[in-house]
C-alpha positions as CSV (number, residue, x, y, z in Angstrom):
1,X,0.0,0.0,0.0
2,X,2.8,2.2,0.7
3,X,4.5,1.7,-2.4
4,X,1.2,2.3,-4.4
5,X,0.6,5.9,-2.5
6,X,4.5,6.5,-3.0
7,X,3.7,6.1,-6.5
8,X,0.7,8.5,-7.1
9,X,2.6,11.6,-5.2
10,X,5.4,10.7,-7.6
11,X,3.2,10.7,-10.7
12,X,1.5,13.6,-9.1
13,X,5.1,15.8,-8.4
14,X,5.8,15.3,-12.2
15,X,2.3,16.3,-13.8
16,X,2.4,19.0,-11.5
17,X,5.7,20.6,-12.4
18,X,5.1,20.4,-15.7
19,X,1.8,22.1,-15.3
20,X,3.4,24.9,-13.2
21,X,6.0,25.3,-16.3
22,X,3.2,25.1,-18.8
23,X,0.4,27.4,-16.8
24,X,3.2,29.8,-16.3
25,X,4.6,29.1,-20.2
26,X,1.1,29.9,-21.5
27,X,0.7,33.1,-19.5
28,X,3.6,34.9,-20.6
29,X,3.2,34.0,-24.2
30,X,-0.3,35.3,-24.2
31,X,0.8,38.7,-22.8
32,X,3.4,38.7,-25.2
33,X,1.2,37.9,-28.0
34,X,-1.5,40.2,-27.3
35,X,1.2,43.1,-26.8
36,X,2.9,42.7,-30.4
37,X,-0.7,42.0,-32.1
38,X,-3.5,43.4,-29.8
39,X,-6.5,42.3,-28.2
40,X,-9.3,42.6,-30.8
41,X,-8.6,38.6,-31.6
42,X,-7.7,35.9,-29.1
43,X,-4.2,36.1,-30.7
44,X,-2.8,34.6,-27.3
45,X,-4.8,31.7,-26.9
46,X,-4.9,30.7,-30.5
47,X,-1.2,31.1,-30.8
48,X,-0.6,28.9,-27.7
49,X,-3.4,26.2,-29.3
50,X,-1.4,25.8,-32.6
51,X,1.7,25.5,-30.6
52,X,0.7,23.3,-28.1
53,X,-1.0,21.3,-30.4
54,X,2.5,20.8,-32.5
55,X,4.5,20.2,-29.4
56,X,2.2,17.1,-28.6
57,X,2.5,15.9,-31.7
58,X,6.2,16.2,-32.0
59,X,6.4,14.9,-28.6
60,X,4.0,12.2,-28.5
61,X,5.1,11.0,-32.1
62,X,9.2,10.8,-31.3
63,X,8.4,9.1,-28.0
64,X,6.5,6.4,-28.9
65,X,7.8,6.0,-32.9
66,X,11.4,7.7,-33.2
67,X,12.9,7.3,-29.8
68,X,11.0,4.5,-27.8
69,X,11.1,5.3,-24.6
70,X,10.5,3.4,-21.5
71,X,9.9,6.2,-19.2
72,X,6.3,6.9,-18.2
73,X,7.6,9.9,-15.9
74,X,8.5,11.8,-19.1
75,X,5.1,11.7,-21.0
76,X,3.5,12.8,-17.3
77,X,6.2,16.3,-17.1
78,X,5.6,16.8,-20.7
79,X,2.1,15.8,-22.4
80,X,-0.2,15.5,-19.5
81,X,1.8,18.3,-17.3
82,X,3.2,21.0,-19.4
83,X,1.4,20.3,-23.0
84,X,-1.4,19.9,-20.7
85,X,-1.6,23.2,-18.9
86,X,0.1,24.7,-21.5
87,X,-3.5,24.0,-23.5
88,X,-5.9,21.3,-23.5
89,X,-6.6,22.3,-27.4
90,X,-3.7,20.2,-28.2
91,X,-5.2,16.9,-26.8
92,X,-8.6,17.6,-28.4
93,X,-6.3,18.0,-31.5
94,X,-4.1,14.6,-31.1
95,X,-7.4,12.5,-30.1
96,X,-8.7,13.4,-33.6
97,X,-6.1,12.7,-35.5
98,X,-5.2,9.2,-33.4
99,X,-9.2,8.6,-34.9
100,X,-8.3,9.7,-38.3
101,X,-5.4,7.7,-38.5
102,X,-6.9,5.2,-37.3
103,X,-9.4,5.2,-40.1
104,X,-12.3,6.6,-38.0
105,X,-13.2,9.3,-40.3
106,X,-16.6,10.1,-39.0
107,X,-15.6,10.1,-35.5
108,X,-12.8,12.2,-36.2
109,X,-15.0,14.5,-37.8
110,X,-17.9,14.0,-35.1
111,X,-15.1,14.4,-32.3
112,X,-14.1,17.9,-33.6
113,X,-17.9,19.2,-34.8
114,X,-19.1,18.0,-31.2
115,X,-16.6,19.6,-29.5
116,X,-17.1,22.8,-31.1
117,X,-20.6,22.9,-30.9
118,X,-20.7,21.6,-27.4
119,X,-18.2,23.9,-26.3
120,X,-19.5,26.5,-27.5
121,X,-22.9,26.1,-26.1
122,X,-20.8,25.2,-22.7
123,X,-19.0,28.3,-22.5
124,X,-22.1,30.7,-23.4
125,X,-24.1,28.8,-21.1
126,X,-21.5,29.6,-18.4
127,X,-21.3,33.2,-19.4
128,X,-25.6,33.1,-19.1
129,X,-25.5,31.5,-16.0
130,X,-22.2,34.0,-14.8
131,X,-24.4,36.9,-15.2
132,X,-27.4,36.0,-13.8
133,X,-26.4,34.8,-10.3
């Protein structure tokens, strides 16, 4: 039992130091973003969703084709704890294309139309219910 709770606070230390890096990462590249190309698009956030979503792929691609490694510590620093904080976008992103790849067309295509949709609704819904309480 010991060695089982050793191993989620271990698991835990890594996904959270790479989401302090990637929380932190995001922030300043959104400020730097907006600053160089102002505020009237979400410059920031898209710029950190196209990036993110590379680094995953890069990431995720030379870890478990190019360079096989062994070492499940790595993906939780980097994909679930930096990529992760960094921006969710790029799993939503890498989740499609494993279904593409994979042949699953239509739910590729359902995946990212659902999660659009429904995200949308989700956030306006928020914003509703943010305003009226």
């Amino acid at each position: 039992m010991d060695d089982l709770w050793f191993t989620i606070l271990k698991r835990s230390l890594y996904i959270g130091i790479g989401g302090c890096l990637g929380a932190n990462a995001r922030y300043w590249l959104g400020g730097w973003v907006t600053e160089r190309l102002g505020d009237t698009f979400p410059y920031g956030t898209f710029v950190a969703n196209i990036t993110g979503s590379f680094v995953l792929g890069l990431f995720i691609t030379l870890i478990t084709e190019r360079y096989i490694v062994s070492n499940p510590n790595l993906r939780l620093l980097i994909a679930i704890g930096f990529v992760g904080s960094y921006t969710t976008f790029s799993t939503f992103e890498y989740e499609t294309f494993a279904l593409a790849e994979s042949g699953s067309y239509f739910r590729a295509l359902l995946n990212a139309g659902l999660s659009l949709i429904a995200g949308f609704v989700a956030v306006w819904l928020g914003a509703r219910l943010a305003r009226f309480v």
